[in-house]
Biopython code that builds the backbone (N, CA, C, O; Angstrom):
import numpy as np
from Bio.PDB.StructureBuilder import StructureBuilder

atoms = [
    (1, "UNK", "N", (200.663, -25.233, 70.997)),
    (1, "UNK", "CA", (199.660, -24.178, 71.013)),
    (1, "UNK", "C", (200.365, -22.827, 70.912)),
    (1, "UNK", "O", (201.376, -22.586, 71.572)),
    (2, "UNK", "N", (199.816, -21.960, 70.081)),
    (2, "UNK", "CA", (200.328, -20.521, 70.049)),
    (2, "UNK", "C", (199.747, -19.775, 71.377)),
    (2, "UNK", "O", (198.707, -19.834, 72.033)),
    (3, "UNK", "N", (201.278, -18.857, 71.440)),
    (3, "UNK", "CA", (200.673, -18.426, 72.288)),
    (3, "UNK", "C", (199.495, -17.693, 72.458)),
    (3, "UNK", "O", (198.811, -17.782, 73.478)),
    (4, "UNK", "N", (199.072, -16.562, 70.969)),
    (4, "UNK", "CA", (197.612, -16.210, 71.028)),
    (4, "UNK", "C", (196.606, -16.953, 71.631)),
    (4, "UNK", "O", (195.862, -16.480, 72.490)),
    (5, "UNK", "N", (196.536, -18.349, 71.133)),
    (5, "UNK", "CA", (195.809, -19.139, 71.059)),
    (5, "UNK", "C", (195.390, -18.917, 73.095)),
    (5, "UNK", "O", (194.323, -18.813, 73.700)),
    (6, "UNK", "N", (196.547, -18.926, 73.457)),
    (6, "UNK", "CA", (196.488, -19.538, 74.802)),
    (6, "UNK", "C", (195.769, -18.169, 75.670)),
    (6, "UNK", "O", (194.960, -18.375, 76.576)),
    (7, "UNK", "N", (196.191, -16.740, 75.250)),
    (7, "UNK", "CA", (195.731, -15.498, 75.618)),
    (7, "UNK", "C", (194.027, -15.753, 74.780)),
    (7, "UNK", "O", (193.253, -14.849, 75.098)),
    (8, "UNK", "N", (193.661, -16.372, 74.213)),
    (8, "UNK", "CA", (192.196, -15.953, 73.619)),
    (8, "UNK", "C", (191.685, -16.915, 74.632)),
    (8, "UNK", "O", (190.853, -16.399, 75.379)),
    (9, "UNK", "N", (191.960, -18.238, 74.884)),
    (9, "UNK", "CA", (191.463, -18.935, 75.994)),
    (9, "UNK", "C", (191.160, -18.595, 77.411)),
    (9, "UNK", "O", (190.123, -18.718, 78.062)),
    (10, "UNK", "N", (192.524, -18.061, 77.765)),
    (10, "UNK", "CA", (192.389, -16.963, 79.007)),
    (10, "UNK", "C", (190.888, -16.100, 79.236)),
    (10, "UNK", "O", (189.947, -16.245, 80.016)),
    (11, "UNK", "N", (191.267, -14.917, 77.882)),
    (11, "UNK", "CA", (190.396, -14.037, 78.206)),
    (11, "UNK", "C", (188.794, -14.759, 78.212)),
    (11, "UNK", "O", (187.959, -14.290, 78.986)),
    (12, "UNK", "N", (188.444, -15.871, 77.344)),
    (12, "UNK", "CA", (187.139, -16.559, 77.036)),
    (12, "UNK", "C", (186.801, -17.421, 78.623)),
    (12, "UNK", "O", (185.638, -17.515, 79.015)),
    (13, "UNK", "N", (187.798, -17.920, 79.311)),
    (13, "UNK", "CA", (187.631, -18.879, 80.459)),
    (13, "UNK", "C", (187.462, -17.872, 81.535)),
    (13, "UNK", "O", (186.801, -18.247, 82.503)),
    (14, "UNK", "N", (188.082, -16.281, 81.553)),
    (14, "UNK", "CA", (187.961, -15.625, 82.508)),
    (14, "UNK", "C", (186.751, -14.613, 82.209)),
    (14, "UNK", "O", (186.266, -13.899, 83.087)),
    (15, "UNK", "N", (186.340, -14.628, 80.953)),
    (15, "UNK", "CA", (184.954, -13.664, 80.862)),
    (15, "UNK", "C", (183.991, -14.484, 81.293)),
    (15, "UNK", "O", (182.976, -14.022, 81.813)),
    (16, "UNK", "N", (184.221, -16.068, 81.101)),
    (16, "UNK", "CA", (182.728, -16.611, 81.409)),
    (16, "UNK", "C", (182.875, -17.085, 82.692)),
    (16, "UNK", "O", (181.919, -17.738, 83.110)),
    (17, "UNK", "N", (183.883, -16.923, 83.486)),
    (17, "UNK", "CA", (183.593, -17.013, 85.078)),
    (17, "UNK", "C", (183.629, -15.691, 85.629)),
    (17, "UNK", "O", (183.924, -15.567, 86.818)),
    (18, "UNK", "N", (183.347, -14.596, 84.865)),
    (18, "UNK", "CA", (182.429, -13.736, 85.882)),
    (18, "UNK", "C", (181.153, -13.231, 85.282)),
    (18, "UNK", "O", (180.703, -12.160, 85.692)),
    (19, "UNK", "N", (180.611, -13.814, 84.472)),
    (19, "UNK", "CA", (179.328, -14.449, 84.242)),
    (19, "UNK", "C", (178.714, -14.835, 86.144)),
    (19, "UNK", "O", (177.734, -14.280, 86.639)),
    (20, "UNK", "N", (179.271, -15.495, 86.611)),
    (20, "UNK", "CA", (179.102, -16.275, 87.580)),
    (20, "UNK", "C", (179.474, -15.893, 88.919)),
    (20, "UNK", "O", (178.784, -16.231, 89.881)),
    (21, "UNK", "N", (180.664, -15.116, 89.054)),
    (21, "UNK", "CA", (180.652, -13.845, 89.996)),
    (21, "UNK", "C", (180.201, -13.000, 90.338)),
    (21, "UNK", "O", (179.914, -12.690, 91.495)),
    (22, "UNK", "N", (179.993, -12.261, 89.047)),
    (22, "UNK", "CA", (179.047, -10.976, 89.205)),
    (22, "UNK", "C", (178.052, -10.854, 87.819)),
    (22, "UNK", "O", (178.143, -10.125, 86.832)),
    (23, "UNK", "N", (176.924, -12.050, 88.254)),
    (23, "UNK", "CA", (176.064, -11.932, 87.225)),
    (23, "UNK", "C", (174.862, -10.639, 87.125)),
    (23, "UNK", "O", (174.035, -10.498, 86.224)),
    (24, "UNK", "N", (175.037, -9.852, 88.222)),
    (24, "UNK", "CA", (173.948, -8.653, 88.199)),
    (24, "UNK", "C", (174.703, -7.348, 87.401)),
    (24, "UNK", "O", (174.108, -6.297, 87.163)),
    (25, "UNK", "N", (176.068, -7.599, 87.047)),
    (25, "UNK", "CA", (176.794, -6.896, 86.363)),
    (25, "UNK", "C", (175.892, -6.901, 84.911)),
    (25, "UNK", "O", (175.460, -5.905, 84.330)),
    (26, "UNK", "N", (175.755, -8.206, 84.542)),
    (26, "UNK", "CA", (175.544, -8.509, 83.162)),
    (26, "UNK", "C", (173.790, -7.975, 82.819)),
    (26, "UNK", "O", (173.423, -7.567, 81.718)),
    (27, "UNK", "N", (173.024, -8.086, 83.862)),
    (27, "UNK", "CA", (171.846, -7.883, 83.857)),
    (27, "UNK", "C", (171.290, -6.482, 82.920)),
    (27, "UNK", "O", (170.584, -6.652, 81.925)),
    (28, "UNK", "N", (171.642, -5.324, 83.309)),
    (28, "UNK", "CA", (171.160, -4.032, 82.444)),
    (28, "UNK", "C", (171.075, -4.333, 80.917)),
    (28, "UNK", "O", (170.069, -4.148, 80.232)),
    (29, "UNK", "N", (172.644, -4.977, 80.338)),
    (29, "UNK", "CA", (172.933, -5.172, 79.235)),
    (29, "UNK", "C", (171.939, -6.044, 78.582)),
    (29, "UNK", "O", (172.061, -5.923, 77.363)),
    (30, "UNK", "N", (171.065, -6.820, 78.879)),
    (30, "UNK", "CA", (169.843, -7.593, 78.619)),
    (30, "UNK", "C", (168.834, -7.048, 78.129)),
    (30, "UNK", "O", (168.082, -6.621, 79.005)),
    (31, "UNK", "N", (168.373, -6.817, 76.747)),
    (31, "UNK", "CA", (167.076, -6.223, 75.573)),
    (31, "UNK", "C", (166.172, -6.971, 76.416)),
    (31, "UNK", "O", (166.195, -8.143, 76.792)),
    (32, "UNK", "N", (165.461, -6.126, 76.600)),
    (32, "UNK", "CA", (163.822, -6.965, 77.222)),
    (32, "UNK", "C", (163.478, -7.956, 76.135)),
    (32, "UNK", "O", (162.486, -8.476, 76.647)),
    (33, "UNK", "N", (163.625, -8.499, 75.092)),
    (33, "UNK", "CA", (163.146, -9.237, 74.326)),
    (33, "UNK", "C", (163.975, -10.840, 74.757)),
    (33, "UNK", "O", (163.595, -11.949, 74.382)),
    (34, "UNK", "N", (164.643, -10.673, 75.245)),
    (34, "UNK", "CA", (165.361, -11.922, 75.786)),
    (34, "UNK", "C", (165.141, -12.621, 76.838)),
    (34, "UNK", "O", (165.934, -12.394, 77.752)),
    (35, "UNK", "N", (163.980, -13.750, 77.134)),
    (35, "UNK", "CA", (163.856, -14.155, 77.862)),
    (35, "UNK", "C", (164.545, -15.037, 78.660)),
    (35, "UNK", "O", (165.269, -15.968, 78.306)),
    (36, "UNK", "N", (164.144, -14.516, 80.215)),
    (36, "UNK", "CA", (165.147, -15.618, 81.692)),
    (36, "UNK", "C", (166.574, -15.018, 81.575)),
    (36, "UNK", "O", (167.572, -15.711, 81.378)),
    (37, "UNK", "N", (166.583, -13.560, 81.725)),
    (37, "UNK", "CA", (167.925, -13.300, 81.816)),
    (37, "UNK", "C", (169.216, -13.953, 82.246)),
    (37, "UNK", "O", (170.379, -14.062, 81.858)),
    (38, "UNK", "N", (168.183, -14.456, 83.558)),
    (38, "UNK", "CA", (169.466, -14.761, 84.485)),
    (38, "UNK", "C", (169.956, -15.978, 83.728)),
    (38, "UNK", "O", (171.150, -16.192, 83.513)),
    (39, "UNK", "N", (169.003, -16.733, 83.351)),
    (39, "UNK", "CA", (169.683, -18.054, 82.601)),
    (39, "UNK", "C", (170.659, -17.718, 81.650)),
    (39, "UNK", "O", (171.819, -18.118, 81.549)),
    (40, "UNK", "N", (169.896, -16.776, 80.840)),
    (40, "UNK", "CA", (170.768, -16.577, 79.771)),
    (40, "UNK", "C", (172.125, -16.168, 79.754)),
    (40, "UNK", "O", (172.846, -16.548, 78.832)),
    (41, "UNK", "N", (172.692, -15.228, 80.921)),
    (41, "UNK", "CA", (174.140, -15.053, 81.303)),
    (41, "UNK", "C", (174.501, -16.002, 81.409)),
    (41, "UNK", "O", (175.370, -16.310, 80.593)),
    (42, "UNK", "N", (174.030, -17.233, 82.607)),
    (42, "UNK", "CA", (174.563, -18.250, 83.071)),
    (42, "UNK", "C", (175.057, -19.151, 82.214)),
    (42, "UNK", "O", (176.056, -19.839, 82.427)),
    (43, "UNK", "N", (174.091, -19.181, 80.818)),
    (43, "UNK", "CA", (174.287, -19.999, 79.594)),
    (43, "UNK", "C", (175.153, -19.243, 78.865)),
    (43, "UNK", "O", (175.246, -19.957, 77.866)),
    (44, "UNK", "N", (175.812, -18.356, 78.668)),
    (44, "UNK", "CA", (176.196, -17.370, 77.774)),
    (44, "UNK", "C", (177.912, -17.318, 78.868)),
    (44, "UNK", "O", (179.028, -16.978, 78.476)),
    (45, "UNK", "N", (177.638, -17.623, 79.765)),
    (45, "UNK", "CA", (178.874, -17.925, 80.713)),
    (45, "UNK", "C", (179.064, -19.208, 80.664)),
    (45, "UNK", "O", (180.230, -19.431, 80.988)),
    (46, "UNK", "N", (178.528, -20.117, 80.432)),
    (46, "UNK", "CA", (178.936, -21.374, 80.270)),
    (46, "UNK", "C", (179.447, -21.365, 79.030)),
    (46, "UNK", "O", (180.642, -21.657, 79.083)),
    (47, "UNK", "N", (179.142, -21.198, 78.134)),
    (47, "UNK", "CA", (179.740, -21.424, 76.253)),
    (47, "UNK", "C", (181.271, -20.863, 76.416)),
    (47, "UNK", "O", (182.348, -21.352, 76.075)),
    (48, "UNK", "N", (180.808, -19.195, 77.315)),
    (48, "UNK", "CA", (182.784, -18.518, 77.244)),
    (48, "UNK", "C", (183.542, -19.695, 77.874)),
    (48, "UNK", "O", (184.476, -20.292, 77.339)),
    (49, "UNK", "N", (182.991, -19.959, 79.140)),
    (49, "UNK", "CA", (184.035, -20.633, 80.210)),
    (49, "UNK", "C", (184.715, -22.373, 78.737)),
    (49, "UNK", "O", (185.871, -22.525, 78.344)),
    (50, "UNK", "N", (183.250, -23.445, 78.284)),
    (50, "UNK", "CA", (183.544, -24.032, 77.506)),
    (50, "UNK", "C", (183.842, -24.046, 76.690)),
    (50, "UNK", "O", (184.316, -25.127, 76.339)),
    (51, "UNK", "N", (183.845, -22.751, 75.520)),
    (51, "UNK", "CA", (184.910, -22.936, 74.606)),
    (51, "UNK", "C", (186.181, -22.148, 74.614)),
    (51, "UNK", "O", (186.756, -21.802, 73.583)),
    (52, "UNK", "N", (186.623, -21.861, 75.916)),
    (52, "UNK", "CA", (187.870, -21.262, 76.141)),
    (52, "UNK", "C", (188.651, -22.300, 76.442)),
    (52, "UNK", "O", (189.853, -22.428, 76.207)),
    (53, "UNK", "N", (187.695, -23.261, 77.135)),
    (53, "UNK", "CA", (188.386, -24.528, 77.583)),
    (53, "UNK", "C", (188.883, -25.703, 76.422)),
    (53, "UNK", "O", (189.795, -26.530, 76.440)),
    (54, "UNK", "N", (188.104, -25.452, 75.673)),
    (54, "UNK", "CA", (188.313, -26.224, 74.263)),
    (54, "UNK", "C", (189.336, -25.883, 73.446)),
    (54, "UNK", "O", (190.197, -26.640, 72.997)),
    (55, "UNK", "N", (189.204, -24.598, 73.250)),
    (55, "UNK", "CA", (191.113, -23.856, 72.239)),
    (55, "UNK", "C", (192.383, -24.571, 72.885)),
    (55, "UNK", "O", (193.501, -24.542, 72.370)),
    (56, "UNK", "N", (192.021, -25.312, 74.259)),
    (56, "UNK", "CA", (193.496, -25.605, 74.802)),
    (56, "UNK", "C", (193.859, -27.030, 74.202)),
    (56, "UNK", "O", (194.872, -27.647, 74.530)),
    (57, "UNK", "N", (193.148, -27.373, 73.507)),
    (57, "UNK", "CA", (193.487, -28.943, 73.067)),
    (57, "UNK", "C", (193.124, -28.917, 71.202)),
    (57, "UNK", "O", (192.082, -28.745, 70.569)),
    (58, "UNK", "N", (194.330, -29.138, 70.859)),
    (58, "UNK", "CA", (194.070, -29.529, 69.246)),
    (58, "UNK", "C", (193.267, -30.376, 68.664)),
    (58, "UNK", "O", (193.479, -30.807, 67.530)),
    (59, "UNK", "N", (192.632, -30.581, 69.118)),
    (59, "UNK", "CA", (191.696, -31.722, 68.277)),
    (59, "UNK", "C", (190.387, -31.259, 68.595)),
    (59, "UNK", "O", (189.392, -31.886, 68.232)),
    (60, "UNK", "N", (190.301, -29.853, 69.466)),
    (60, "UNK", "CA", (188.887, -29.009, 69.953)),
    (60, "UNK", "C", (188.738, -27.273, 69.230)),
    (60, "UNK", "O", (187.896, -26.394, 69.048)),
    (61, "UNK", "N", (190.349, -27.597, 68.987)),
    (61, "UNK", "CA", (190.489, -25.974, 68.979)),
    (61, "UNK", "C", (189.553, -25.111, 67.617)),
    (61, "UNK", "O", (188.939, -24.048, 67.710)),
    (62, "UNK", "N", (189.702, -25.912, 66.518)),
    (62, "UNK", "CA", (188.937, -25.479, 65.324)),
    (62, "UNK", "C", (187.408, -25.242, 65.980)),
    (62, "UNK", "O", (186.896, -24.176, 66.321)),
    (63, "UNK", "N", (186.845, -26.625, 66.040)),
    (63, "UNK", "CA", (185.338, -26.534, 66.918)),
    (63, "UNK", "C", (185.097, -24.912, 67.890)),
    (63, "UNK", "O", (184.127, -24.154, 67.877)),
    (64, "UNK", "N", (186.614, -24.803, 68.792)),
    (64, "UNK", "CA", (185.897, -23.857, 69.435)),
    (64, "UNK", "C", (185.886, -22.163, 68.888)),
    (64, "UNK", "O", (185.204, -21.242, 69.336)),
    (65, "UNK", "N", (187.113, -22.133, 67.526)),
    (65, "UNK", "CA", (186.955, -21.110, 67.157)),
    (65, "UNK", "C", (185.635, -20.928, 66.686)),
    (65, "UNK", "O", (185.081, -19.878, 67.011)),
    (66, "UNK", "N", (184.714, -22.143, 65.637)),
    (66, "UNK", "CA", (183.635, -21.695, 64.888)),
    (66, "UNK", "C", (182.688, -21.227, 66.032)),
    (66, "UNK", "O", (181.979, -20.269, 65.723)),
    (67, "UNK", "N", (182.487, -21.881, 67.720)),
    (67, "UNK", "CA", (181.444, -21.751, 68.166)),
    (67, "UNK", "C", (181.740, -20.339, 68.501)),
    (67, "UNK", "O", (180.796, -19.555, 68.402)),
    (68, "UNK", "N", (183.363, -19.693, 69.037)),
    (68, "UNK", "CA", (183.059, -18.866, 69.761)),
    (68, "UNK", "C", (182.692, -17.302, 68.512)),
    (68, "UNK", "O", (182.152, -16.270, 68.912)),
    (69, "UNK", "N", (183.183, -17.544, 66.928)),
    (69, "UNK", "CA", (182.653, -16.970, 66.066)),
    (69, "UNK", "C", (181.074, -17.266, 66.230)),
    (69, "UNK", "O", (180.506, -16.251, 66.633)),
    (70, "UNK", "N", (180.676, -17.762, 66.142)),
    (70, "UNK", "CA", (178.868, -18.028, 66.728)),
    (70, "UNK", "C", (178.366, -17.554, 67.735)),
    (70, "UNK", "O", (177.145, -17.551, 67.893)),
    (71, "UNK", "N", (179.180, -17.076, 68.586)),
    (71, "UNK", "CA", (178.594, -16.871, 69.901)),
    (71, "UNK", "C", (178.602, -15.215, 70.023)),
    (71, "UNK", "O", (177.822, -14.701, 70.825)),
    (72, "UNK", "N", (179.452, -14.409, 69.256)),
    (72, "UNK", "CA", (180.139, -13.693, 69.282)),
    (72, "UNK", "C", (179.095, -13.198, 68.709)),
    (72, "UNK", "O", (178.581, -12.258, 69.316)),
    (73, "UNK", "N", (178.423, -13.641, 67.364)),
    (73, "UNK", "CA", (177.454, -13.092, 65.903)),
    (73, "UNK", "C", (176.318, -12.919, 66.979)),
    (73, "UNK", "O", (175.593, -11.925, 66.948)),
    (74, "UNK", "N", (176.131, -14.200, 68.221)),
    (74, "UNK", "CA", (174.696, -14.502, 68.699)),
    (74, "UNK", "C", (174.732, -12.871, 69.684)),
    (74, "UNK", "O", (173.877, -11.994, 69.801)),
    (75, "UNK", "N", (175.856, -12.981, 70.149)),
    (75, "UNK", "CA", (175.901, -11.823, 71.279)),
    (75, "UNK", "C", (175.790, -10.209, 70.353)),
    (75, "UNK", "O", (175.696, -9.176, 71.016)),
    (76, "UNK", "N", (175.810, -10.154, 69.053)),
    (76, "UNK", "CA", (175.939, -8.644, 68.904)),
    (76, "UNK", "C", (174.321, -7.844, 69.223)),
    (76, "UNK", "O", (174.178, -6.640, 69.437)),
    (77, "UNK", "N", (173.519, -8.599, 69.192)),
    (77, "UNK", "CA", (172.013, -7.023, 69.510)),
    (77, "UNK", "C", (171.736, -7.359, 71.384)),
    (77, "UNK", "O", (170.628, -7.520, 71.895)),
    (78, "UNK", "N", (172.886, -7.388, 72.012)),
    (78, "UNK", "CA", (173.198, -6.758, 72.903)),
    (78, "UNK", "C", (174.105, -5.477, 72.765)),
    (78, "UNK", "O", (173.858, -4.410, 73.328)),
    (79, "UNK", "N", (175.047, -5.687, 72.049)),
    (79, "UNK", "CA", (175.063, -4.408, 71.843)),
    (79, "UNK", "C", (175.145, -3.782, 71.441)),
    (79, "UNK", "O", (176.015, -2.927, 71.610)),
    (80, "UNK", "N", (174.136, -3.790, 70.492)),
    (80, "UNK", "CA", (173.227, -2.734, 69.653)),
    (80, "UNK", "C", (172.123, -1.916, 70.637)),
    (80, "UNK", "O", (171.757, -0.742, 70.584)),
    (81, "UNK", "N", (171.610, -3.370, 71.862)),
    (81, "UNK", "CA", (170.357, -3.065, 72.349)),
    (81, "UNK", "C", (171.412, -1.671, 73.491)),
    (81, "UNK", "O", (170.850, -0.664, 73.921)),
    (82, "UNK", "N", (172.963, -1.988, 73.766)),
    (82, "UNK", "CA", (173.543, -1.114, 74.720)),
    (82, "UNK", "C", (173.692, 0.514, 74.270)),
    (82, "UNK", "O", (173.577, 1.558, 74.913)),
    (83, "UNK", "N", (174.049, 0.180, 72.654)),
    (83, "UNK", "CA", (174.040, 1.374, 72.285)),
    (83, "UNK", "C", (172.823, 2.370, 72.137)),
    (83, "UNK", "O", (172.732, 3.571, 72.391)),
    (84, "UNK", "N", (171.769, 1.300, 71.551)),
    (84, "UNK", "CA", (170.381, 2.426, 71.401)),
    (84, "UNK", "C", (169.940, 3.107, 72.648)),
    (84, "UNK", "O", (169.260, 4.132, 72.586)),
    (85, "UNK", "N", (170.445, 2.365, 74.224)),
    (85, "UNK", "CA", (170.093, 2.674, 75.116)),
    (85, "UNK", "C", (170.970, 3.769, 75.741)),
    (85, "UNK", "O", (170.522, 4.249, 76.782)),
    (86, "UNK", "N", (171.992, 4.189, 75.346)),
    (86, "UNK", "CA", (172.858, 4.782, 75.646)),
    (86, "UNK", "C", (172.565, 6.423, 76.387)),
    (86, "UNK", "O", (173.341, 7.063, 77.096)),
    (87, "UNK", "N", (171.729, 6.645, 76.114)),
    (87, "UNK", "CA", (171.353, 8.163, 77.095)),
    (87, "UNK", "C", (170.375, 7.897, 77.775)),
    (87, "UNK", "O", (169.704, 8.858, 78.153)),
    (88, "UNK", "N", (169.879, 6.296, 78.235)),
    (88, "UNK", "CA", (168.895, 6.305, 79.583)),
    (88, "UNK", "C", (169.794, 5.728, 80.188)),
    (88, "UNK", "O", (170.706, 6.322, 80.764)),
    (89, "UNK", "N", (169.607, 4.008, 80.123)),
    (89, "UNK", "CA", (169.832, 3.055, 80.828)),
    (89, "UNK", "C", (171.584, 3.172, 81.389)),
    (89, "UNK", "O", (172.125, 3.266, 82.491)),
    (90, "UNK", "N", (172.015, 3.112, 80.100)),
    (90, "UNK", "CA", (173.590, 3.091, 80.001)),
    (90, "UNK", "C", (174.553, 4.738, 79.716)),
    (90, "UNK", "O", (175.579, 4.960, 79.073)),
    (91, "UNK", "N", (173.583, 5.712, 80.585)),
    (91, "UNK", "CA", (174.035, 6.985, 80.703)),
    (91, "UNK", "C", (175.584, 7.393, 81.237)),
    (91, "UNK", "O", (176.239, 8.421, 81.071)),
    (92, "UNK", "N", (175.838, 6.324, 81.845)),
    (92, "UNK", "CA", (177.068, 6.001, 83.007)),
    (92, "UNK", "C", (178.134, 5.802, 82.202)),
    (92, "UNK", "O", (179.286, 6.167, 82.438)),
    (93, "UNK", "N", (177.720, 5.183, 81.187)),
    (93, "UNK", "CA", (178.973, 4.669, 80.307)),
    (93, "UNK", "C", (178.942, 5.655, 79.204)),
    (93, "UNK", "O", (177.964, 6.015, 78.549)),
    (94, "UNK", "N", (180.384, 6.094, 79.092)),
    (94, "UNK", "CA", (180.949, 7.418, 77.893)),
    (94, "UNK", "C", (180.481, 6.831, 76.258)),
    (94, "UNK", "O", (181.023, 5.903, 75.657)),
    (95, "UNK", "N", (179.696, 7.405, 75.932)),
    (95, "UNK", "CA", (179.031, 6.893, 74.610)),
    (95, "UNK", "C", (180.211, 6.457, 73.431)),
    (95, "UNK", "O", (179.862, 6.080, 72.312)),
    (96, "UNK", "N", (181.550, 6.555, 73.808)),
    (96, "UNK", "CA", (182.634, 6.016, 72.761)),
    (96, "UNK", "C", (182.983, 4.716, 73.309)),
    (96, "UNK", "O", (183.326, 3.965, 72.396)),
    (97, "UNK", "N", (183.025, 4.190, 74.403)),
    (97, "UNK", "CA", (183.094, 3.140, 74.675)),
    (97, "UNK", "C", (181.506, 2.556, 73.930)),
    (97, "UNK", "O", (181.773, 2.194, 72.784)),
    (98, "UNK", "N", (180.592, 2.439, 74.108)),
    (98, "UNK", "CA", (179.284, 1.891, 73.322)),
    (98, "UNK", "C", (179.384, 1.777, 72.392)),
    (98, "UNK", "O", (178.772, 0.824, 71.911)),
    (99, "UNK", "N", (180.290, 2.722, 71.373)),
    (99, "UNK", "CA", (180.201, 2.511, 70.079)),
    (99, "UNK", "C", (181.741, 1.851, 69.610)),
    (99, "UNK", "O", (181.975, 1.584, 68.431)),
    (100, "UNK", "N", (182.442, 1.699, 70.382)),
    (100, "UNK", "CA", (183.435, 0.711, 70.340)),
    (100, "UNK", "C", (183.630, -0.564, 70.208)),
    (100, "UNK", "O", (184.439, -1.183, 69.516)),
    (101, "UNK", "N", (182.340, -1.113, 71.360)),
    (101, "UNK", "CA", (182.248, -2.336, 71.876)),
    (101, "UNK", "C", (181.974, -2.781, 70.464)),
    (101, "UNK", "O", (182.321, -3.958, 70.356)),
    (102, "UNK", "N", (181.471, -2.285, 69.307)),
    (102, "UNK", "CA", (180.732, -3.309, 68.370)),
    (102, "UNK", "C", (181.956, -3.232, 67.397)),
    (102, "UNK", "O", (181.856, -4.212, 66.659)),
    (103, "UNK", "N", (183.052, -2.513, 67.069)),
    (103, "UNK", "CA", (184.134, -2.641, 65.971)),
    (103, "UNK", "C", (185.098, -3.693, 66.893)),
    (103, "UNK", "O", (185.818, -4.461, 66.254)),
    (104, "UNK", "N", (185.126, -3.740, 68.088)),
    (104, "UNK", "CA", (185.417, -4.697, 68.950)),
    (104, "UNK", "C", (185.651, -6.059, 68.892)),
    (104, "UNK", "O", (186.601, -6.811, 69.110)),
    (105, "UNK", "N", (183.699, -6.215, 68.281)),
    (105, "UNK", "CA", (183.408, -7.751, 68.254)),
    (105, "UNK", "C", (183.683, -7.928, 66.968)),
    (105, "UNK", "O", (183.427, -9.100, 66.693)),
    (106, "UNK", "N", (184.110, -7.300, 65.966)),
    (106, "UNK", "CA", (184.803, -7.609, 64.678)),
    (106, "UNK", "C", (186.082, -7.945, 64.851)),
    (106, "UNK", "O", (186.442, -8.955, 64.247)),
    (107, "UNK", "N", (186.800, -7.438, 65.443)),
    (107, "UNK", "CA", (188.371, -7.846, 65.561)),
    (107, "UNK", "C", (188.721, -9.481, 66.510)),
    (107, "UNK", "O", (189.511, -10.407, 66.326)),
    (108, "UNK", "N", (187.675, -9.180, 67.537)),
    (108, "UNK", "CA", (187.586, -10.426, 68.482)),
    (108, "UNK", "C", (186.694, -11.895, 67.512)),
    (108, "UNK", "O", (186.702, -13.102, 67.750)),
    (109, "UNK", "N", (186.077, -11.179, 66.517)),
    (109, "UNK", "CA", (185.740, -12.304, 65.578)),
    (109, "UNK", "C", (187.146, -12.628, 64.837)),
    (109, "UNK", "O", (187.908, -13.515, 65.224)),
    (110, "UNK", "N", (187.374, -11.830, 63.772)),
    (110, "UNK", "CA", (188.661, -12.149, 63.338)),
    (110, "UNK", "C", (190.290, -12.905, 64.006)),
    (110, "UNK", "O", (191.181, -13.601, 63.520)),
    (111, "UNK", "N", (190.025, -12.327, 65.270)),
    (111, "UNK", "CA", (191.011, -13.315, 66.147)),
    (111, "UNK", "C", (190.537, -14.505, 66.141)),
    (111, "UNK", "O", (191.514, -15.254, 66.178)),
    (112, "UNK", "N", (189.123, -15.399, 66.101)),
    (112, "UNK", "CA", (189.068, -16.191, 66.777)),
    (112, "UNK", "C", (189.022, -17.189, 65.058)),
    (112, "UNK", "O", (189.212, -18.400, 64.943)),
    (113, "UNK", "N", (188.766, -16.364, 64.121)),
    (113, "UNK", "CA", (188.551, -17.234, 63.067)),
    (113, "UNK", "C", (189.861, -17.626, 62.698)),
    (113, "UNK", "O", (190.030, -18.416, 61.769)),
]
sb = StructureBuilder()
sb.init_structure("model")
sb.init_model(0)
sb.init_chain("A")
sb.init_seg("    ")
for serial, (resi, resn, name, xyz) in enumerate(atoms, 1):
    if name == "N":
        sb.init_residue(resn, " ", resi, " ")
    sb.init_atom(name, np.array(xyz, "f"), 0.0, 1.0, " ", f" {name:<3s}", serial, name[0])
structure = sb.get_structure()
């Protein structure tokens, strides 16, 4: 296993266990159009935690790049929904970080493909 490989697992196994730590963290970031929030972190923390767990074994690792490229596409109108919200909800956060997060999930796609 490369070592990338092993740092993209990391960060995917440790984003989706605090899904589960501090799931009221994740809550704001939630478009009202998405129903059962809470599930949906929990589920959205389960996929990071499982396909971080999957890159560690060759015969999973392809599988988990395509899902976590999938998951990645599924997660962007969060934040879109973070950015449009950016001078109510998400006032707290410096509007260059908001508009970061999304050239972000391009590079974190490209890593994973």
């Amino acid at each position: 296993m490369q070592p990338t490989t092993a740092l993209m697992a990391l960060f995917y196994v440790l984003a989706g266990a605090n899904h589960f730590r501090v799931p009221k963290f994740y809550l704001p970031m939630m478009p009202p159009w998405i129903p059962r929030h809470k599930l949906m972190i929990a589920l959205s923390g389960v996929a990071e935690l499982v396909l971080g767990l999957l890159l560690l074994f060759p015969a999973t690792e392809d599988l988990a790049r395509i899902g976590i490229v999938a998951m990645l596409i599924v997660f962007l109108p969060v934040h879109f929904y973070m950015l449009q919200m950016r001078k109510t909800i998400f006032a707290h956060i410096p509007a260059l970080i908001l508009f970061v997060r999304l050239p972000l999930q391009a590079v974190l796609i490209y890593w994973a493909w």
